[in-house]
C-alpha positions in Angstrom: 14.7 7.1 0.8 12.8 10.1 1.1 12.1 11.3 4.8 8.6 11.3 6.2 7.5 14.5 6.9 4.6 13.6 9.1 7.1 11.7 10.9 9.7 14.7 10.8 7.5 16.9 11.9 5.1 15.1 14.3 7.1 12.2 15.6 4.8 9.5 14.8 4.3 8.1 11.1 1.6 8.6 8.6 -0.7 6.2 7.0 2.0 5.6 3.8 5.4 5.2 6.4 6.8 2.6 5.0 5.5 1.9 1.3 9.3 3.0 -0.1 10.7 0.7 2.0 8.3 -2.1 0.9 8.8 -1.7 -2.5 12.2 -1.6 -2.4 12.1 -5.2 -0.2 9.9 -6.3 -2.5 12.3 -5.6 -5.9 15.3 -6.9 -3.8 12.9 -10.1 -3.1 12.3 -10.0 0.1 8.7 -10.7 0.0 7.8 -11.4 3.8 9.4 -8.4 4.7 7.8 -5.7 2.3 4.6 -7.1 3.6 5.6 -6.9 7.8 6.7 -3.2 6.8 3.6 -2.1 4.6 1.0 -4.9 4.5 -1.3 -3.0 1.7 1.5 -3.8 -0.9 0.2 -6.8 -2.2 -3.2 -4.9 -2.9 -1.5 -1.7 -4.2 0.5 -3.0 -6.9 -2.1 -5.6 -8.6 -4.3 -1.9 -8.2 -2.3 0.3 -9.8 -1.7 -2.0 -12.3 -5.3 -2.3 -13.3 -6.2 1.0 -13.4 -3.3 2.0 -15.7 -4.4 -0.7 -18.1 -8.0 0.4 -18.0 -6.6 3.7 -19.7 -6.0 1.2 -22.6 -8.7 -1.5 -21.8 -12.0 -1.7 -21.2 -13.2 -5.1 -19.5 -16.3 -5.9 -18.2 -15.8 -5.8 -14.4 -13.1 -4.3 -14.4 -14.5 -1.4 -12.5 -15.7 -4.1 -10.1 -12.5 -5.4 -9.8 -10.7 -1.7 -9.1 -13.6 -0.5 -6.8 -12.8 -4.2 -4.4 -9.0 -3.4 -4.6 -9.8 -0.1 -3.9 -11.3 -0.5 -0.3 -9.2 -3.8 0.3 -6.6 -1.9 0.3 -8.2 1.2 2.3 -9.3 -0.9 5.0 -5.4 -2.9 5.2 -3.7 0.4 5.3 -6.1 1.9 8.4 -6.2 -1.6 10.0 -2.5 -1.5 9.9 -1.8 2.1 11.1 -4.3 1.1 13.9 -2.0 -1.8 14.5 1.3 -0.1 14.6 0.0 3.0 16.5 -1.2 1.6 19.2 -1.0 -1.7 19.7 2.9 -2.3 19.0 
């Protein structure tokens, strides 16, 4: 895995500490933990997914449907970092 740098440098980690580790959870099947180590995983992936297949499609919401995944998944990575920064 490739070190964090904010973390290297700074000693406490960034807002994307941990999405490596997730996804590699997540491929091995681990699906509880990939979402206790990076929660915004499961908004991510559906995310990226879209927007590579509106280079090839167009739907009718599917702007909509980007733009909701977009700040769900804005919203789940600062509510986490929150989380692990200063509450845990």
């Amino acid at each position: 895995m490739l070190p964090c740098i904010n973390k290297t440098l700074f000693g406490f980690e960034c807002m994307g500490c941990g999405l490596q580790r997730s996804l590699y959870s997540l491929y091995q099947g681990h699906f509880i933990e990939a979402f206790k180590m990076y929660p915004a995983i499961y908004t991510l992936i559906p995310l990226g997914l879209l927007v590579l297949l509106s280079f090839f499609y167009k739907f009718k919401n599917m702007n909509k449907i980007i733009n909701g995944l977009a700040i769900a998944s804005i919203l789940i990575i600062i509510i986490s970092f929150i989380i692990k920064q200063f509450i845990l």
